[in-house]
N, C-alpha and C positions, 0 to 999 in steps of 0.2 A: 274081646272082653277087655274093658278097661283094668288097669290094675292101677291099684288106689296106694299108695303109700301112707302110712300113717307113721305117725311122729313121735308116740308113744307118749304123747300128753295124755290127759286122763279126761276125759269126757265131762264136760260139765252138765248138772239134770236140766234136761229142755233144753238144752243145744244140740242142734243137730250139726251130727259131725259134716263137713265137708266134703261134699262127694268128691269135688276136686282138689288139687293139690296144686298152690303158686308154686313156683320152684325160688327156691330161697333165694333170698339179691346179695348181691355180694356188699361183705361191708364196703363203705365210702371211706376213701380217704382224702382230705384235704390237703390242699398246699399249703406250706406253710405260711406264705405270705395271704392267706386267709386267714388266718390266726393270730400270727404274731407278727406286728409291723417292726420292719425293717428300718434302723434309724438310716437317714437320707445319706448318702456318699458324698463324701467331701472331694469335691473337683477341683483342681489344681490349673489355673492357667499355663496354658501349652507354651512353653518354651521354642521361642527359636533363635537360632545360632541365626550372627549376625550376616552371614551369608545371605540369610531366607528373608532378613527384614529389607519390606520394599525401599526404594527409594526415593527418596525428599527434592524434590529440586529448591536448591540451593537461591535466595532471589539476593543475597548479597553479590553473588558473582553474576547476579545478569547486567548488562551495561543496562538496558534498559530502565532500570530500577534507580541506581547508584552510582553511574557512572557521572561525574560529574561534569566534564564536557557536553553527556547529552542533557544535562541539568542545564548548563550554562545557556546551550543552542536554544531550548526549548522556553529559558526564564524571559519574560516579559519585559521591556525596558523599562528603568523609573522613569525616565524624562523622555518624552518624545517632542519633535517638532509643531503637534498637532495639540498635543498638551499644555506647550507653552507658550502657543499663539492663544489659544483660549483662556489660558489663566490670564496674560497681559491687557484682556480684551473687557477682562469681569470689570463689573460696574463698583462691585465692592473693592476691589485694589485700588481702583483708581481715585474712591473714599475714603481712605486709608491712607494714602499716601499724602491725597490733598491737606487731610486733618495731620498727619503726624509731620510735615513742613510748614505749616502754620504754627506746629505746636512749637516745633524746634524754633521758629524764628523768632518767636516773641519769648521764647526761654534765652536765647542767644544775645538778642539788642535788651534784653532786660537785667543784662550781667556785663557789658561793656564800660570798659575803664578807659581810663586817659592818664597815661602817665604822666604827672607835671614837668618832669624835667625837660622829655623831649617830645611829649606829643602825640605821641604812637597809642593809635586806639587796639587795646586788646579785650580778650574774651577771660573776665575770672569769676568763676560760679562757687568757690571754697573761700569756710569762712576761716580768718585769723587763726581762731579756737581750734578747727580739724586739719588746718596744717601744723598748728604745733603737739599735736597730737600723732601727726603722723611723724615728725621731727623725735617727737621722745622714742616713737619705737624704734625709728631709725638707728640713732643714739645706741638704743641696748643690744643692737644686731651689730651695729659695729664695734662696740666694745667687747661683746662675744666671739667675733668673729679675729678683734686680734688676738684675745689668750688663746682662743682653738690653734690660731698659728703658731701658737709657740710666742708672741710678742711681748711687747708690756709697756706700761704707761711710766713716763718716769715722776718721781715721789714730788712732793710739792716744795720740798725744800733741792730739789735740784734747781739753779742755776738760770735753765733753758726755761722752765716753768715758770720760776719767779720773773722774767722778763718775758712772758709772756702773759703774766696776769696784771704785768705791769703798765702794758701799755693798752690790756684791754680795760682795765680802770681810771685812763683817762677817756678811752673810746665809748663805752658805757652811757656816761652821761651826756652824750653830742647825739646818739642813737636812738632815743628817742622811743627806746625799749628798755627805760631803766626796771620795769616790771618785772620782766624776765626774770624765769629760774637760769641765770649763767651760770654756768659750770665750763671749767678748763680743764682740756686734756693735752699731753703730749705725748704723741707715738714716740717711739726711740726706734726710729728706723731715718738713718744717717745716709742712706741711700736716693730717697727720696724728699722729694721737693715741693710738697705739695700743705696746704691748709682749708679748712669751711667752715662754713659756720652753719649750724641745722636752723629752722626753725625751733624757737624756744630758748633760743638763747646756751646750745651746747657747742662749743669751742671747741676742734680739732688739729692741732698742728702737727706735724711731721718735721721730726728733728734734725732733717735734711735741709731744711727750708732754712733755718737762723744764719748758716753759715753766706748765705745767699743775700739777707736781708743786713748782716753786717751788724745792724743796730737800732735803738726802736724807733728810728722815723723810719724805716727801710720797712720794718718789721708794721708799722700802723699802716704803711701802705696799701697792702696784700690784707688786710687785717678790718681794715676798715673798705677795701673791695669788698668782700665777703659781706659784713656785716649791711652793705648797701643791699647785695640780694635782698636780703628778709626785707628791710627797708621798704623796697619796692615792689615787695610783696612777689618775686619771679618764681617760686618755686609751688605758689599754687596757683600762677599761669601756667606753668609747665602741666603740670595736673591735669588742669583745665582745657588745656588743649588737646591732653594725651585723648581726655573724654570725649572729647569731639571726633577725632580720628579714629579711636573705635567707635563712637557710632555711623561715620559716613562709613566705615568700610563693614560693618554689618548688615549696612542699610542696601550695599549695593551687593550683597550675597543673600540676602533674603529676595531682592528683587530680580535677581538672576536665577532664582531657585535651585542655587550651589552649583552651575554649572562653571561659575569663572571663580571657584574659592581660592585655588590656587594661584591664580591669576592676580585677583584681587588683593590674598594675604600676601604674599612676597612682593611684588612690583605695587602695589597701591601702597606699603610701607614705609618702600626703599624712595620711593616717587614721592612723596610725602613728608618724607624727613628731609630730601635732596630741597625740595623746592619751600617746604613750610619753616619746619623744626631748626634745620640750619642758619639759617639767617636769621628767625624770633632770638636764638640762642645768641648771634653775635650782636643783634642789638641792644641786646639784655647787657652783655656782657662791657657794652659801651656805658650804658647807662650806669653801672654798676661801676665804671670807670671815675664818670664825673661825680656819683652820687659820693662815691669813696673820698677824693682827694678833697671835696668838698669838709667833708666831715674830719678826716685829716687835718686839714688847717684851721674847723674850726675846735679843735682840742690843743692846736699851739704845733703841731707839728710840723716842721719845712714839706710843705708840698712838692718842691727840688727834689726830694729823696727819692721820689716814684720815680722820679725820669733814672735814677743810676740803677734802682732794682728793675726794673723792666727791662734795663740792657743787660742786667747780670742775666736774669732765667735768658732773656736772649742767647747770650755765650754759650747758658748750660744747656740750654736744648738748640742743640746743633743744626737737627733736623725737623720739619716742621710740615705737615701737610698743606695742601692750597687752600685757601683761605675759603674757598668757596666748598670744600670738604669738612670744614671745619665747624666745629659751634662756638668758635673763640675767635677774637680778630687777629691776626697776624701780627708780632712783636713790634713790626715796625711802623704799622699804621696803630694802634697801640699808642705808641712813643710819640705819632707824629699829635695824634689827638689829645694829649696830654699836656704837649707844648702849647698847644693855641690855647686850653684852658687855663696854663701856669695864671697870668695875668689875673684872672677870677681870683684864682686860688689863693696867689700871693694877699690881693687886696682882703679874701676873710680871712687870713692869719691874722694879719694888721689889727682888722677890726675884734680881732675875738679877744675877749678881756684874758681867757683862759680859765675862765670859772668852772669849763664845763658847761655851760646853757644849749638846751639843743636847738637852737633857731632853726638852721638849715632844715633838720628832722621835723621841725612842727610847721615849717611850712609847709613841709613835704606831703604831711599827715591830712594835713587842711585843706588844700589843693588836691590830693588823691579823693576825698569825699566830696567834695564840690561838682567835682568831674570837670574841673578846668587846671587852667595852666600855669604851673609855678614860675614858669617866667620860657617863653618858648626859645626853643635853640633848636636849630634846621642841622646842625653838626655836629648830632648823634647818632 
């Protein structure tokens, strides 16, 4: 017999009770993360002591990398012999070269002068105007350069200055640069023996120098030397030639393709000065001999007087390098050349009224643009 449990609910009408009986279920319980969410957990990257952290290999300490011996071994050459037989060989070089020696030659014979007194064909590409330009700068670098030394110029009522404005005011007008901004200077350096004259007409003498010259023919000698450079325009030949020597010696490190730079800059210089600059410099310095005494006597000065100052700096400078080391002629051929011109010399004193007229200078002047000869002499 079944036995029926009742629940003690109360029977509703027209329902029939249950004959059987579900067995109650037990309440559900949820989790609570079915109910309530859980805000997400903050995770903390894991720490590790420096023990634990892998290691790096290092690529500064690999030779491989940085060494640079293995840099060196492994770097490619810039110039090879394979390299510089094929450059020599290009059709474009040898267009190049043909055009920029054609260009140079007819830039070269289209700037050649003839110096009237002696002769000598030279190369001058600079005009008047940018050597006394370059003469003025000159000028203020050496005038800066004696105060930085402590020097000084002595005042214009000193003595040494008045006799040296004195005889450059007969010199002036025989020069043929009476245009010129002149300006006189006197170093007070009693040591030294030396005078020049810039382009533009700035006047430098060394108060060392008067006691040597004695008096103003002694003093017009050295004085109107000087003044002959500009004269003969030698200081923008010098220029002009410097341009020429740095271009062959660039010309021939470009076409070496820097293999002989060294080579070429110290021994193509020295080689260069030994056999060019040298000897341009002592014929210059000839010229500037006769150009001088000339101008000398024609201002009324004894041209005689040169020959006693040249033996003085003789005296003073004792010692003297070989002549062929030098850019100046040696004292005694100097002296000797001097002698065989006296004769000249004497005759334009004679003839020079002493007005001052610069005949000698404008012939000079006349003759330098002609591109002929003021009167040729083989014994300059």
């Amino acid at each position: 017999m079944r036995a029926f449990i009742r629940l003690g609910l109360p029977a509703r009408a027209g329902v029939r009770s249950p004959t059987t009986c579900r067995a109650p279920s037990l309440p559900s319980f949820s989790s609570p993360s079915s109910t309530l969410r859980r805000p997400p957990l903050r995770t903390t990257p894991l720490q590790r002591h420096f023990s634990h952290v892998a290691s790096r290999r290092n690529n500064w300490r690999d030779p491989r990398h940085h060494d640079p011996s293995e840099q060196l071994r492994r770097a490619k050459p810039l110039f090879t012999s394979e390299g510089l037989s094929r450059f020599l060989r290009s059709p474009s070089l040898h267009t190049v070269i043909a055009l920029s020696v054609a260009g140079g030659a007819t830039f070269y014979f289209m700037n050649i002068q003839t110096v009237p007194v002696s002769g000598r064909q030279r190369f001058n590409c600079y005009s008047e105007a940018s050597v006394n330009e370059a003469g003025e700068a000159q000028a203020k670098r050496i005038e800066y350069e004696v105060e930085r030394s402590g020097g000084r110029f002595l005042s214009d009522w000193d003595g040494r200055t008045r006799l040296v404005k004195r005889v450059m005011s007969r010199l002036i007008p025989v020069s043929g640069m009476e245009d010129s901004d002149w300006e006189v200077r006197v170093i007070d350096d009693p040591s030294t023996a030396n005078a020049f004259v810039l382009p533009g007409g700035k006047v430098f003498v060394y108060s060392g120098l008067i006691p040597i010259a004695r008096n103003e023919h002694g003093l017009a000698a050295v004085l109107g030397h000087e003044i002959a450079h500009n004269l003969a325009q030698h200081v923008a030949e010098r220029m002009s030639s410097q341009l020429g020597v740095n271009i062959l010696l660039y010309s021939l490190i470009s076409l070496t393709g820097g293999v002989g730079l060294l080579v070429t800059t110290y021994l193509g210089h020295a080689m260069l000065d030994l056999v060019f600059s040298r000897p341009m410099g002592r014929r210059q310095e000839a010229e500037a001999d006769y150009i001088g005494l000339m101008m000398m006597a024609e201002a009324c000065y004894d041209p005689r007087e040169a020959l006693g100052f040249w033996e003085r700096m003789r005296r003073a400078q004792q010692e003297e390098p070989p002549e062929w080391m030098s850019t100046h002629p040696s004292h005694s051929n100097r002296i000797q050349k001097i002698q065989e011109w006296m004769p000249k010399a004497l005759d334009k004193m004679h003839e020079s009224d002493c007005q001052g007229t610069a005949g000698f200078a404008s012939l000079f002047r006349q003759a330098l643009a002609r591109h002929s000869y003021m009167e040729q002499r083989h014994d300059i």
